[in-house]
Residue, then its C-alpha position, 0 to 999 in steps of 0.5 A: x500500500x502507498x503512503x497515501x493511502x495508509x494515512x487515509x486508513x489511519x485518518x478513518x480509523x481516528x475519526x470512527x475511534x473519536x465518535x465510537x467513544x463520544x457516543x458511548x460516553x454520550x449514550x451513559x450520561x443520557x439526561x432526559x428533559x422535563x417541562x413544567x408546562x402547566x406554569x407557562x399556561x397559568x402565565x400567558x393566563x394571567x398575563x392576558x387577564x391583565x388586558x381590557x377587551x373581549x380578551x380580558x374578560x374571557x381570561x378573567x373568566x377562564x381563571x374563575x373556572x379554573x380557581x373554582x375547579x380547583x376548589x371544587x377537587x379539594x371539597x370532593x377530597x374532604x367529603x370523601x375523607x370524611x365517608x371513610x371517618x363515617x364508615x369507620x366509626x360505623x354510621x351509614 
């Protein structure tokens, strides 16, 4: 084999040795990413409540929704911790 064509092998071989261990060290520190998107709605929410119009009161509306749903899941969590206190304590 000629000079040239050792030296192309050899250039291969180091290119295909430094991205084999680039992605085996890639592949064992793999970090998955997680959003929170839940608070980027409440923020363009709250942002657009904020504002006059037909926009504003819609907003406005949609966060009374939201607040009372939240209530609403909270008082349903209580009725029914208190149905088990009743069941326990053996009333109907």
């Amino acid at each position: 084999m000629s000079r040239k064509s050792i030296l192309y092998c050899l250039r291969i071989v180091i290119v295909t040795v430094i991205f084999s261990v680039g992605y085996l060290f890639g592949s064992l520190t793999h970090h998955s990413a997680n959003a929170d998107w839940s608070t980027i709605g409440e923020e363009a929410l709250k942002e657009a409540t904020g504002g006059s119009g037909a926009l504003g009161s819609v907003a406005q509306l949609g966060t009374a929704i939201t607040d009372m749903e939240k209530h609403v899941s909270g008082l349903q969590q209580n009725l029914d911790t208190l149905k088990k206190v009743k069941a326990a304590l053996g009333g109907k």
